[in-house]
PDB file of the backbone (N, CA, C, O) and the ligand in Angstrom, with CONECT records:
HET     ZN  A 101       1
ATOM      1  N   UNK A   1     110.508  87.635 103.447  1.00  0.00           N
ATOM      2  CA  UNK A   1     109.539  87.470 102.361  1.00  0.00           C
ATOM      3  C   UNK A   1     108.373  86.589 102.805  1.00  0.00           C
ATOM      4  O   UNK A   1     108.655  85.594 103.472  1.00  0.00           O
ATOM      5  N   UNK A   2     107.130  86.835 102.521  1.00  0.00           N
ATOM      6  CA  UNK A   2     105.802  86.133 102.855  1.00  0.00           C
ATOM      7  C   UNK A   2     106.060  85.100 101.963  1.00  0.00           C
ATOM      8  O   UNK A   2     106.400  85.312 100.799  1.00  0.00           O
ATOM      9  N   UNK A   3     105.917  83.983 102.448  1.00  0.00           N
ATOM     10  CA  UNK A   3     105.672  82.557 102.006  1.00  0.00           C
ATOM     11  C   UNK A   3     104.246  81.741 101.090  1.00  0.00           C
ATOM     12  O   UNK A   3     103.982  80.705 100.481  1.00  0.00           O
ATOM     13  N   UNK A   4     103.664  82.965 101.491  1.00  0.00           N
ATOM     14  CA  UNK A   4     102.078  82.172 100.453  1.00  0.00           C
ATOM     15  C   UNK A   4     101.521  83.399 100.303  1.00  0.00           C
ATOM     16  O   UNK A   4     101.601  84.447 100.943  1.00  0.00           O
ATOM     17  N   UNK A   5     100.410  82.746  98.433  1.00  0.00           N
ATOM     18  CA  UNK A   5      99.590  84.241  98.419  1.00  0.00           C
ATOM     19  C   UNK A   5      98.404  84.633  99.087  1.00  0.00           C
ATOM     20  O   UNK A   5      97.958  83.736  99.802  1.00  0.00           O
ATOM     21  N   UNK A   6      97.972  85.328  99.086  1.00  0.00           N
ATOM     22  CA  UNK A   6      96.900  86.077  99.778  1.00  0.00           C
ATOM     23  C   UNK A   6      96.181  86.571  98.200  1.00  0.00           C
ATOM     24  O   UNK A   6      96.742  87.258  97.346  1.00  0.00           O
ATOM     25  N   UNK A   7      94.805  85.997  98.138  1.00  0.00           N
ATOM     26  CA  UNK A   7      93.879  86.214  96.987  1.00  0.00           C
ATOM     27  C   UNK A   7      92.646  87.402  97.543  1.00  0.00           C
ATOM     28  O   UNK A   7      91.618  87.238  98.200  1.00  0.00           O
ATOM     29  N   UNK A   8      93.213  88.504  97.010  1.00  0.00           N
ATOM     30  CA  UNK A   8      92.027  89.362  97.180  1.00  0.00           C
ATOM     31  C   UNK A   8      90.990  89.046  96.098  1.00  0.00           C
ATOM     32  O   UNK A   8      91.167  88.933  94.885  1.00  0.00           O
ATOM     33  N   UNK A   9      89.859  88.928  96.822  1.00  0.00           N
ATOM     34  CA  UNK A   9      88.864  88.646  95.261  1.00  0.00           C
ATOM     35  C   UNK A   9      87.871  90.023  95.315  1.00  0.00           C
ATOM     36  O   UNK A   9      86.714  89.656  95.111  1.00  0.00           O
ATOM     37  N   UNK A  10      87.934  91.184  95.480  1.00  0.00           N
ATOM     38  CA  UNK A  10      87.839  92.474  95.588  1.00  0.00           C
ATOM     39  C   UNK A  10      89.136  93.575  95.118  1.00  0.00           C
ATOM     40  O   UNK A  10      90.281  93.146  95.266  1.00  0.00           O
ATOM     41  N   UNK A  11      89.013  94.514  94.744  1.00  0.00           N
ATOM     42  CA  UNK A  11      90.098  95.690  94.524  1.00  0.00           C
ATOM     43  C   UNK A  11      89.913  96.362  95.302  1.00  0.00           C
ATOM     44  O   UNK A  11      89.058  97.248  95.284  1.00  0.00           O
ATOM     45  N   UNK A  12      91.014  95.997  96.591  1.00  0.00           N
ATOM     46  CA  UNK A  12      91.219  97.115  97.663  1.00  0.00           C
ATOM     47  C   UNK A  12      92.557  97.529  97.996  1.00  0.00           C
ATOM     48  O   UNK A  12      93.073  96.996  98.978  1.00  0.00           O
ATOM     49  N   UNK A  13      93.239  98.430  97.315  1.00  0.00           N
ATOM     50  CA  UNK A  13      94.364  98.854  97.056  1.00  0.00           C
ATOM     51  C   UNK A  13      95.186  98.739  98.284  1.00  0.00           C
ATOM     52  O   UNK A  13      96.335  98.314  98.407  1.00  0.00           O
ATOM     53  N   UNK A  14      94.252  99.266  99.281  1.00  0.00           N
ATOM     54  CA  UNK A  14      94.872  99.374 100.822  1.00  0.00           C
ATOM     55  C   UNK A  14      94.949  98.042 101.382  1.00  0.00           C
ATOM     56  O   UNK A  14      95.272  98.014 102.569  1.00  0.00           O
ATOM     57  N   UNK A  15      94.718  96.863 100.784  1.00  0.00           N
ATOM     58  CA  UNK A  15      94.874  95.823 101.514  1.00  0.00           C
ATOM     59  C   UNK A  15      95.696  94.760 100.654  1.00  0.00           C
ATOM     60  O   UNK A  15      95.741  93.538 100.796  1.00  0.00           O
ATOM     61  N   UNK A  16      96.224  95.440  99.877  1.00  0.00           N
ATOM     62  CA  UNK A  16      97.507  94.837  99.202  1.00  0.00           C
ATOM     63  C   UNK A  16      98.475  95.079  99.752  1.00  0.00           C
ATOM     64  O   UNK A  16      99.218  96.038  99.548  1.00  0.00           O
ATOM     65  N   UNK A  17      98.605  94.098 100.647  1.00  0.00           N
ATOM     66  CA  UNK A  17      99.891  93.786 101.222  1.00  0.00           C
ATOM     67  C   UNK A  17     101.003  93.111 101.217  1.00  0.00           C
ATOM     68  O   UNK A  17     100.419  92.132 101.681  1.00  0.00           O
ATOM     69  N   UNK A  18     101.956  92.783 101.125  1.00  0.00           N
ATOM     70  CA  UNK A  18     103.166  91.670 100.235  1.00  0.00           C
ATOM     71  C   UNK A  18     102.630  90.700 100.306  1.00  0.00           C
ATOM     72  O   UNK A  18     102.103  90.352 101.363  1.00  0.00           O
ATOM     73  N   UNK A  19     102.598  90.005  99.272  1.00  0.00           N
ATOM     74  CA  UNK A  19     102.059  88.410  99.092  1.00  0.00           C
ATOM     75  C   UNK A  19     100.599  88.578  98.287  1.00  0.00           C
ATOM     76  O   UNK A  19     100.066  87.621  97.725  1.00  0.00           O
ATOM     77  N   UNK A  20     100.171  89.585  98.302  1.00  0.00           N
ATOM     78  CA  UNK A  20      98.442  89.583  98.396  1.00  0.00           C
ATOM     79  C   UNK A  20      98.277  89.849  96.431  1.00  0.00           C
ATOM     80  O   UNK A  20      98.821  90.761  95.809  1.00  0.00           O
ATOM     81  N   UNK A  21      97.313  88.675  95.791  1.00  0.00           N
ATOM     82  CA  UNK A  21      97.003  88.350  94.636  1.00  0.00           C
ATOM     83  C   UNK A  21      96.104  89.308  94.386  1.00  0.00           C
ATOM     84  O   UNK A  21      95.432  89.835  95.272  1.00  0.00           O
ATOM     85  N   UNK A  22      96.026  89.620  93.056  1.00  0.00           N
ATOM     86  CA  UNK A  22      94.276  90.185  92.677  1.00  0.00           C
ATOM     87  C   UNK A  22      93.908  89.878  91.441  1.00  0.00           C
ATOM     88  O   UNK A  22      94.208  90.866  90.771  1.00  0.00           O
ATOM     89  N   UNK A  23      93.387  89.002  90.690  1.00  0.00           N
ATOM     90  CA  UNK A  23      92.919  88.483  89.117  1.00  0.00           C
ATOM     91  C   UNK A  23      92.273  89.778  88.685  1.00  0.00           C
ATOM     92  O   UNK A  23      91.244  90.233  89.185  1.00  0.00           O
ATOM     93  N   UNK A  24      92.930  90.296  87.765  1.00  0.00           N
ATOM     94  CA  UNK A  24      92.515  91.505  86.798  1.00  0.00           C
ATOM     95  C   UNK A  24      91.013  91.271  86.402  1.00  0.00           C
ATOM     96  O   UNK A  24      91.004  90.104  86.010  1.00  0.00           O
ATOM     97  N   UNK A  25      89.959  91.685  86.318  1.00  0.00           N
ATOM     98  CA  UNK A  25      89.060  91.474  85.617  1.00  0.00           C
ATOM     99  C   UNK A  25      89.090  91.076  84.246  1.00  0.00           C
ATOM    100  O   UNK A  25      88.347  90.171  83.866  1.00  0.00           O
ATOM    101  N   UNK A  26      90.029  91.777  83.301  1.00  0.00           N
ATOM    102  CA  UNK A  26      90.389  91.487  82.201  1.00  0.00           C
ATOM    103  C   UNK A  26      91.510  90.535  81.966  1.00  0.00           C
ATOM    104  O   UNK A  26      92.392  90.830  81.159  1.00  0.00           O
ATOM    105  N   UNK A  27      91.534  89.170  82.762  1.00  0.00           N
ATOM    106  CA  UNK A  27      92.780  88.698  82.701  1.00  0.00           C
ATOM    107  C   UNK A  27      92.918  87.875  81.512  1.00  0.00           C
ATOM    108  O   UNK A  27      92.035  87.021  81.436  1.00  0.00           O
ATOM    109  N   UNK A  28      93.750  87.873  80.571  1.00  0.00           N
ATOM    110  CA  UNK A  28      93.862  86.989  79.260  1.00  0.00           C
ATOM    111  C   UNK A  28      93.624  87.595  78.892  1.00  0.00           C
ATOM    112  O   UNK A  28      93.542  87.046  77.793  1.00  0.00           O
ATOM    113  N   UNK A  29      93.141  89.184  78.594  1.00  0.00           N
ATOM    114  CA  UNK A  29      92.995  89.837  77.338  1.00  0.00           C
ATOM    115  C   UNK A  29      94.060  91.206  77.251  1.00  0.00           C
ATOM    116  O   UNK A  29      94.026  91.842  76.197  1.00  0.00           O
ATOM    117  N   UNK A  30      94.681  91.510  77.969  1.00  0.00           N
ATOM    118  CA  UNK A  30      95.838  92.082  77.882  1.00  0.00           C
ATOM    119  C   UNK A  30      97.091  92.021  77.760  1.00  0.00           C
ATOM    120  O   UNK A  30      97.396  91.069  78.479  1.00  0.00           O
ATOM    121  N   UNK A  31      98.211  92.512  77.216  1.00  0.00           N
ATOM    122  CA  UNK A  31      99.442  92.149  77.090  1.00  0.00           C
ATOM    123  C   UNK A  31      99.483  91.124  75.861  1.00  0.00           C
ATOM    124  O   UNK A  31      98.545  90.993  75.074  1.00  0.00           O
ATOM    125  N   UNK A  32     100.772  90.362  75.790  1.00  0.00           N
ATOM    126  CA  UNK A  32     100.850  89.366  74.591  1.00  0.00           C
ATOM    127  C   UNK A  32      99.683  88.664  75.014  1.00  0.00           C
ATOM    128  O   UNK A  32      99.162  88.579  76.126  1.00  0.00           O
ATOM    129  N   UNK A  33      99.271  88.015  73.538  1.00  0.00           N
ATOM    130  CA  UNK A  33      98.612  87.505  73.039  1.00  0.00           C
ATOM    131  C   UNK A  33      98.995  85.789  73.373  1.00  0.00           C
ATOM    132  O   UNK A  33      98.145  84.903  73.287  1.00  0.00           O
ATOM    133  N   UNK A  34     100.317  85.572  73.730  1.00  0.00           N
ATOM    134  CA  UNK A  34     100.867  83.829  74.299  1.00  0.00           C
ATOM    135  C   UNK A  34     101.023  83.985  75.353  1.00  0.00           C
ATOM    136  O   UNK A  34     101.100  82.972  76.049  1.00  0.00           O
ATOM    137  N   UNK A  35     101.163  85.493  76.086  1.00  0.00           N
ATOM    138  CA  UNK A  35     101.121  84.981  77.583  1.00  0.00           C
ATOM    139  C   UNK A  35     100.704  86.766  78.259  1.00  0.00           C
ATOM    140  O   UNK A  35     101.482  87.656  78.602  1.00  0.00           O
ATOM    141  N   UNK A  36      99.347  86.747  78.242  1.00  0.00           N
ATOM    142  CA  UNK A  36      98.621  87.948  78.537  1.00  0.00           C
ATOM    143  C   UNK A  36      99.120  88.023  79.886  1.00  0.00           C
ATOM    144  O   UNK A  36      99.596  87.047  80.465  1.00  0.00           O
ATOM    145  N   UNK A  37      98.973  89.668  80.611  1.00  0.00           N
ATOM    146  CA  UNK A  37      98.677  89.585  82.171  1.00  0.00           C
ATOM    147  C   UNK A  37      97.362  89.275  82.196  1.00  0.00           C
ATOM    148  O   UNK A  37      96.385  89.255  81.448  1.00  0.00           O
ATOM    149  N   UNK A  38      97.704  89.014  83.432  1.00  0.00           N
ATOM    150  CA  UNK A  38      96.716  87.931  84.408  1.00  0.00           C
ATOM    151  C   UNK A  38      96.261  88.750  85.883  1.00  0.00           C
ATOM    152  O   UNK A  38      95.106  89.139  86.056  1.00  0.00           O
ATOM    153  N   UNK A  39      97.192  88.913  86.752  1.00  0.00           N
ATOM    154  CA  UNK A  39      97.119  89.723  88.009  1.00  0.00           C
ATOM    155  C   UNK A  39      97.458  90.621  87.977  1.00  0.00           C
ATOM    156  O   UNK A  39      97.842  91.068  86.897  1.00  0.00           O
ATOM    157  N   UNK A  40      97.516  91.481  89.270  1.00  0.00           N
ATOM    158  CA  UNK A  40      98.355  92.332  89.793  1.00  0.00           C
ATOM    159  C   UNK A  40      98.330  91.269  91.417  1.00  0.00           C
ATOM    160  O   UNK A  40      97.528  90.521  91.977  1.00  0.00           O
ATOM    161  N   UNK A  41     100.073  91.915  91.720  1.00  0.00           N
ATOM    162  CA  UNK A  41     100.556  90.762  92.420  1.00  0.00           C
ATOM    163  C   UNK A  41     101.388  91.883  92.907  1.00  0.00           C
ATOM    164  O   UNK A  41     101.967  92.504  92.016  1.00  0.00           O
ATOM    165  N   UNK A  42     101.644  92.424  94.557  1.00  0.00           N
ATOM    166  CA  UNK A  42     102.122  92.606  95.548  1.00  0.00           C
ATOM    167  C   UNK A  42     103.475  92.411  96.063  1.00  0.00           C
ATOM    168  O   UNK A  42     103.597  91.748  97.093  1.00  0.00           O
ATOM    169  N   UNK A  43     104.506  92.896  95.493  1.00  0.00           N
ATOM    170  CA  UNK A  43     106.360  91.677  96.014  1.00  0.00           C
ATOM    171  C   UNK A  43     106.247  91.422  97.165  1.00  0.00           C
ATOM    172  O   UNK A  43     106.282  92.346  97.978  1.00  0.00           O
ATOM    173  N   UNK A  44     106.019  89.627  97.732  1.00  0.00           N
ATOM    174  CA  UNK A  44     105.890  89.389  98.452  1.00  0.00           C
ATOM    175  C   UNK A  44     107.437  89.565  99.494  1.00  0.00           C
ATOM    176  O   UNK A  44     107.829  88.878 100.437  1.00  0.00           O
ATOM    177  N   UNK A  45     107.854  90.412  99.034  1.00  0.00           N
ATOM    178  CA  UNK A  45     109.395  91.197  99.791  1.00  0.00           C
ATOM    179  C   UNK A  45     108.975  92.252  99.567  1.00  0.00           C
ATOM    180  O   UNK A  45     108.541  91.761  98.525  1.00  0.00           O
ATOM    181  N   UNK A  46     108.641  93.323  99.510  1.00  0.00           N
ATOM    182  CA  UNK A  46     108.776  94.811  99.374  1.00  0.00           C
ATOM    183  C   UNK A  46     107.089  95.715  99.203  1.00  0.00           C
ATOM    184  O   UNK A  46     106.674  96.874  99.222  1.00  0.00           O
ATOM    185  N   UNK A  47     106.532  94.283  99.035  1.00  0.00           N
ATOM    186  CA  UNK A  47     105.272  95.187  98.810  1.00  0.00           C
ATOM    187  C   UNK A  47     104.882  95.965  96.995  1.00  0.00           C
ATOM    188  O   UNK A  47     103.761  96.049  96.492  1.00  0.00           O
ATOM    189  N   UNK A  48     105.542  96.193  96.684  1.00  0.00           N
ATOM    190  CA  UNK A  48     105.399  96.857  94.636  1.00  0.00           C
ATOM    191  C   UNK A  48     104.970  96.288  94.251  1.00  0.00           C
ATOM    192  O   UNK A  48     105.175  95.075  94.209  1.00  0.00           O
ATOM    193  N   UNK A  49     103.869  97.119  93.607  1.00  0.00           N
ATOM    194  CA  UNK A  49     102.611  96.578  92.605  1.00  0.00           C
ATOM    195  C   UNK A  49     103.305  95.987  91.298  1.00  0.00           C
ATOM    196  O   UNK A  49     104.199  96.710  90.858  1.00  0.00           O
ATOM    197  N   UNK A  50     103.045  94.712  90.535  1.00  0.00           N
ATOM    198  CA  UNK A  50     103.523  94.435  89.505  1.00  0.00           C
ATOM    199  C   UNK A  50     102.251  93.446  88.748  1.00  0.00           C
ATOM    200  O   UNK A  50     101.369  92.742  89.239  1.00  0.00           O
ATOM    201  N   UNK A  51     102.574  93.724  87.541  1.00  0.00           N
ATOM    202  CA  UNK A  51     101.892  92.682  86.697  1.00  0.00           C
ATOM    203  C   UNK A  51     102.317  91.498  86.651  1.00  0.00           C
ATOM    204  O   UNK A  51     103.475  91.319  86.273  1.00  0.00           O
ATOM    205  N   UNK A  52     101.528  90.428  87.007  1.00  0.00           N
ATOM    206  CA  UNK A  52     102.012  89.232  86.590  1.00  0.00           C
ATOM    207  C   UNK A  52     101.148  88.473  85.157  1.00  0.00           C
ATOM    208  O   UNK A  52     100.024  88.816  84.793  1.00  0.00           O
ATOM    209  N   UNK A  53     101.714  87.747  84.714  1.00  0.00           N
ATOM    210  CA  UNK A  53     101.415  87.054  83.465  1.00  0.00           C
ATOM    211  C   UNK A  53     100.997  85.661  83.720  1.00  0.00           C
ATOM    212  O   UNK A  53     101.322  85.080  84.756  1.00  0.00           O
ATOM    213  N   UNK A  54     100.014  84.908  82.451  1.00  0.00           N
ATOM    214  CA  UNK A  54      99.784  83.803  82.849  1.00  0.00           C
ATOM    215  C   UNK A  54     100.658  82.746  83.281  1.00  0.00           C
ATOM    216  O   UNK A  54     100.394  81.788  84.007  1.00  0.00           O
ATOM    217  N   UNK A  55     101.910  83.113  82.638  1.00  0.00           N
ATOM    218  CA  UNK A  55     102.653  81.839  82.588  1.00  0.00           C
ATOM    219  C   UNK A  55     103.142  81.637  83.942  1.00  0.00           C
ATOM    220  O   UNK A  55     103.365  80.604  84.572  1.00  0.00           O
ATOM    221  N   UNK A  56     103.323  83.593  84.417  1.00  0.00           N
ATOM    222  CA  UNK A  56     104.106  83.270  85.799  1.00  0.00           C
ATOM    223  C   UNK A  56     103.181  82.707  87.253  1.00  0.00           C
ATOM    224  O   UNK A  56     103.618  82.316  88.336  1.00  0.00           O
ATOM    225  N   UNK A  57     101.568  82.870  86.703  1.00  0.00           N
ATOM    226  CA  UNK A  57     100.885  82.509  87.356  1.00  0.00           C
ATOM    227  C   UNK A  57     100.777  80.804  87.608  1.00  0.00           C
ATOM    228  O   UNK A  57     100.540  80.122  88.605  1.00  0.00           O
ATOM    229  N   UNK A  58     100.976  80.594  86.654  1.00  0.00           N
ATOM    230  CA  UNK A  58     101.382  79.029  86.175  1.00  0.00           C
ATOM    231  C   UNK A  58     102.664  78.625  86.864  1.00  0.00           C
ATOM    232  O   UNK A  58     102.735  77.406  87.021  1.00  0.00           O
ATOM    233  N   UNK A  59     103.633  79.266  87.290  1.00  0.00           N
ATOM    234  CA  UNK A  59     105.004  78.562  87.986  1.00  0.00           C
ATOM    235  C   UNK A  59     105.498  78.114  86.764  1.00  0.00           C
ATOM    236  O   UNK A  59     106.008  76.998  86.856  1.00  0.00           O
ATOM    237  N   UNK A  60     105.522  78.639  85.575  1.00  0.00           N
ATOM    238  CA  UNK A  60     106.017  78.313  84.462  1.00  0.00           C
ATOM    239  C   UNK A  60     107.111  78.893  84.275  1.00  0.00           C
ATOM    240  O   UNK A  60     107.999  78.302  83.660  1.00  0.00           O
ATOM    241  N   UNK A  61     107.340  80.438  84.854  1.00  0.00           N
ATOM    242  CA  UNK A  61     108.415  81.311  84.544  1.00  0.00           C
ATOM    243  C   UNK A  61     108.388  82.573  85.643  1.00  0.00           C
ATOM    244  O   UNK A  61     107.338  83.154  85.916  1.00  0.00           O
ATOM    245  N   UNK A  62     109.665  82.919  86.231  1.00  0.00           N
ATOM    246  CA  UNK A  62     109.721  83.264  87.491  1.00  0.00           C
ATOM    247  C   UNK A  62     109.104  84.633  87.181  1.00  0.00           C
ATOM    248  O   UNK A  62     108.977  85.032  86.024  1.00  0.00           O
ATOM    249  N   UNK A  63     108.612  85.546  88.574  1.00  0.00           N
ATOM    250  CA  UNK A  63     108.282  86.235  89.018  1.00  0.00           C
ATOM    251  C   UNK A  63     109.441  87.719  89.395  1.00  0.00           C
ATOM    252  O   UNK A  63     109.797  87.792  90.571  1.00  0.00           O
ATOM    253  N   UNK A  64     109.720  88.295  88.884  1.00  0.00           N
ATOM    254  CA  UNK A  64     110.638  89.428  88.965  1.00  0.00           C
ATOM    255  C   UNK A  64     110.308  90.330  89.714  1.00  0.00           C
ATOM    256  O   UNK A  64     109.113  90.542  89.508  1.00  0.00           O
ATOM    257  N   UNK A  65     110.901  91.352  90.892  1.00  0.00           N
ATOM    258  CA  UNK A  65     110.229  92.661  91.354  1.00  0.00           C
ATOM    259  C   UNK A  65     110.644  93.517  90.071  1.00  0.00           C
ATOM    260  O   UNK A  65     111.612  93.373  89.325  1.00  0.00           O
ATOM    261  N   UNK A  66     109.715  94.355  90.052  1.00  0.00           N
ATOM    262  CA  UNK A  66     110.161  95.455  89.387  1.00  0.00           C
ATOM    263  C   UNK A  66     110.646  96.557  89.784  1.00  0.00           C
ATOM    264  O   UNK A  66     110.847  97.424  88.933  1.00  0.00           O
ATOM    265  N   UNK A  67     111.041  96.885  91.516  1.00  0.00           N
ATOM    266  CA  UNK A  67     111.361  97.842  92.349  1.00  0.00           C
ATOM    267  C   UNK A  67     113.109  97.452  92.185  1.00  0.00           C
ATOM    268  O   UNK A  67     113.782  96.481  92.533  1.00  0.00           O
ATOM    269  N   UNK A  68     113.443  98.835  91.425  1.00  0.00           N
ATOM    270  CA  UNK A  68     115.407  98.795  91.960  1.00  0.00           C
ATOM    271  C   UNK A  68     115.808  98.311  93.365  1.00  0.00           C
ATOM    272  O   UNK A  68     116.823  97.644  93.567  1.00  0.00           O
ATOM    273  N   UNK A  69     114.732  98.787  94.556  1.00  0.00           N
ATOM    274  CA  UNK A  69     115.720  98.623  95.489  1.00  0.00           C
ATOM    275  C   UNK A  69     115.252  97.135  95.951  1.00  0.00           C
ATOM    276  O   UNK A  69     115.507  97.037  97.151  1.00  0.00           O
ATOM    277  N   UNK A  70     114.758  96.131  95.532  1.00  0.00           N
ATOM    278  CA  UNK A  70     114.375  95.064  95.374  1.00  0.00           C
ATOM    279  C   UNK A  70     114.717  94.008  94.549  1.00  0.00           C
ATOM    280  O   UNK A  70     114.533  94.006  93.332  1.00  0.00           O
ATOM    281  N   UNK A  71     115.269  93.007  95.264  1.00  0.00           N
ATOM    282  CA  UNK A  71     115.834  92.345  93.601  1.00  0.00           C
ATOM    283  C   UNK A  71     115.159  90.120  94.266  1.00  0.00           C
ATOM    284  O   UNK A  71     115.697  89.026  94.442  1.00  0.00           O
ATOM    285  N   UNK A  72     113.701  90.768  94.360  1.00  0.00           N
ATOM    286  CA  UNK A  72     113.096  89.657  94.828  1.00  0.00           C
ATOM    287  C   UNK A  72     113.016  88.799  93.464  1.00  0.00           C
ATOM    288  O   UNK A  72     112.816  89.360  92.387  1.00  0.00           O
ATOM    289  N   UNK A  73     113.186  87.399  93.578  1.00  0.00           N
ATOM    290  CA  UNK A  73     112.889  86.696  92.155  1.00  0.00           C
ATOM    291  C   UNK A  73     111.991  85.610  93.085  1.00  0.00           C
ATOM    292  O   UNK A  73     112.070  85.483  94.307  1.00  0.00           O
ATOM    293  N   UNK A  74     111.186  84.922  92.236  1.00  0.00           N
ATOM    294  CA  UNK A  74     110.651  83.687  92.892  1.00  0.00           C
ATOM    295  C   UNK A  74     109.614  83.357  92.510  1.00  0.00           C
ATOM    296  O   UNK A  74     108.799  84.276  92.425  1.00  0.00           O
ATOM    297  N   UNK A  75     109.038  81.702  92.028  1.00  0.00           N
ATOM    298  CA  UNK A  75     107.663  81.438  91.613  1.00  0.00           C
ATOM    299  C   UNK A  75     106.595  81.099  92.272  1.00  0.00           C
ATOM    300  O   UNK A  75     106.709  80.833  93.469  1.00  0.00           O
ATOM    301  N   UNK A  76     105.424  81.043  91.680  1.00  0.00           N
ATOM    302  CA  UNK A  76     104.340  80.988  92.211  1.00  0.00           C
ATOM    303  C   UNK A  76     103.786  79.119  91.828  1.00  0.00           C
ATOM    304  O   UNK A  76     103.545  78.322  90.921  1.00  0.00           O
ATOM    305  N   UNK A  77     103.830  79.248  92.901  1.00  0.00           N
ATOM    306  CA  UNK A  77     103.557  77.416  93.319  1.00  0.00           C
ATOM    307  C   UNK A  77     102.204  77.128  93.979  1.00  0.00           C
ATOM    308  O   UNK A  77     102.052  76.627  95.093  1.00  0.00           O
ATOM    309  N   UNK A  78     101.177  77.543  93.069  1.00  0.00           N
ATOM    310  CA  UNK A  78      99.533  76.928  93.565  1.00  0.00           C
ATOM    311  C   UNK A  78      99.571  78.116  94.513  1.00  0.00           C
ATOM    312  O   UNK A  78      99.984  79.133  93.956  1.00  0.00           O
ATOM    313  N   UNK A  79      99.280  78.251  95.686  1.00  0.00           N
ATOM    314  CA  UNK A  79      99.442  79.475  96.498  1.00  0.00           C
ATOM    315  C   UNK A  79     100.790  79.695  97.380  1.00  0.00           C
ATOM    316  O   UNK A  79     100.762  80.292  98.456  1.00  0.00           O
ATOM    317  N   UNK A  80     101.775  79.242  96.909  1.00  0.00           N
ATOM    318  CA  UNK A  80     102.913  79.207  97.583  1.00  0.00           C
ATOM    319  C   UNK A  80     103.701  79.848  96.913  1.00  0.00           C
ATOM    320  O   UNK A  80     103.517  80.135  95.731  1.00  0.00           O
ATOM    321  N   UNK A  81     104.414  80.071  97.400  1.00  0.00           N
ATOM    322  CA  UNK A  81     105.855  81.734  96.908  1.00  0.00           C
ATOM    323  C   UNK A  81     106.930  80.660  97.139  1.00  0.00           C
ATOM    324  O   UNK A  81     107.292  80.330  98.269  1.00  0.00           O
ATOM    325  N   UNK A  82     107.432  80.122  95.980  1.00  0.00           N
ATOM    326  CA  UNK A  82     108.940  80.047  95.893  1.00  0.00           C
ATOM    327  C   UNK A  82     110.067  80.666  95.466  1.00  0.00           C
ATOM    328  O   UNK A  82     110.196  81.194  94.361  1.00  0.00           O
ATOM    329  N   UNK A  83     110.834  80.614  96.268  1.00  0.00           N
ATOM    330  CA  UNK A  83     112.208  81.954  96.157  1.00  0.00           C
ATOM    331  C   UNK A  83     113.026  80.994  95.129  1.00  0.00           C
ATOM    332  O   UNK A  83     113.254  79.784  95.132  1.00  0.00           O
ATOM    333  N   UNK A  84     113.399  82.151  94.171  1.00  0.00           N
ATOM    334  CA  UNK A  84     113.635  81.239  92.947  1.00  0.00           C
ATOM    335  C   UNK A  84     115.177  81.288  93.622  1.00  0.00           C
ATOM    336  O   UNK A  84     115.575  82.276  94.239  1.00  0.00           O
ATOM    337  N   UNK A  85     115.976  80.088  93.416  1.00  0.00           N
ATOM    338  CA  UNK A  85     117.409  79.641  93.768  1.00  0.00           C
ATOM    339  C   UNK A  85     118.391  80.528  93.310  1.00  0.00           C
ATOM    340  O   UNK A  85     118.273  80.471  92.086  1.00  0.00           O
ATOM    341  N   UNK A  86     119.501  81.497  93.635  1.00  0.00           N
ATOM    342  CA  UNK A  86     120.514  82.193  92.456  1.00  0.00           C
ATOM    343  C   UNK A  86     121.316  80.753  91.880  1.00  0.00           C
ATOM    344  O   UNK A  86     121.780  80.023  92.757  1.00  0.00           O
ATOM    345  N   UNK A  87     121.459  80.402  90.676  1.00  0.00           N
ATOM    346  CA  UNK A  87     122.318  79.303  90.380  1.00  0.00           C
ATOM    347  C   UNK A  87     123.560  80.114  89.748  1.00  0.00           C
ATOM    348  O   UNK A  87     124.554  79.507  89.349  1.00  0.00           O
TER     349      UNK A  87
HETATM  350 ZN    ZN A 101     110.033  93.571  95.680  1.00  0.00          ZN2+
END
């Protein structure tokens, strides 16, 4: 798993590579209303496109893959990828 994010500040699909950030243009105005998406965010294990939310952007609340054959969990720490612990 890549250890830090990578901030595309452009939409270049092909250069989303695991780890690699992209701030929605519309970020805060989609999804719930207490905790809109925010990105699209790369599994920094597998590569799958996923939405992330403010909060998880915040390291407030972990980061899930959404790929079955992936079962990456882990938060986002300023630009750092922490692998969330199994407790
Ligand atoms: Zn994944």
């Amino acid at each position: 798993m890549v250890g830090e994010l990578n901030v595309l500040s452009e939409w270049i699909p092909e250069q989303m590579s695991p780890g690699t950030i992209f701030v929605l243009e519309n970020a805060g105005e989609v999804g719930e209303p207490e905790d809109p998406y925010f990105a699209v965010l790369a599994c920094p294990s597998c590569g799958v496109l996923g939405l992330i939310t403010r909060r998880q952007i915040a390291g407030l609340i972990p980061v899930i893959c959404g790929s079955d054959q992936c079962s990456a969990q882990f938060f986002i720490r300023d630009n750092d990828i922490v692998v969330r612990k199994a407790s």
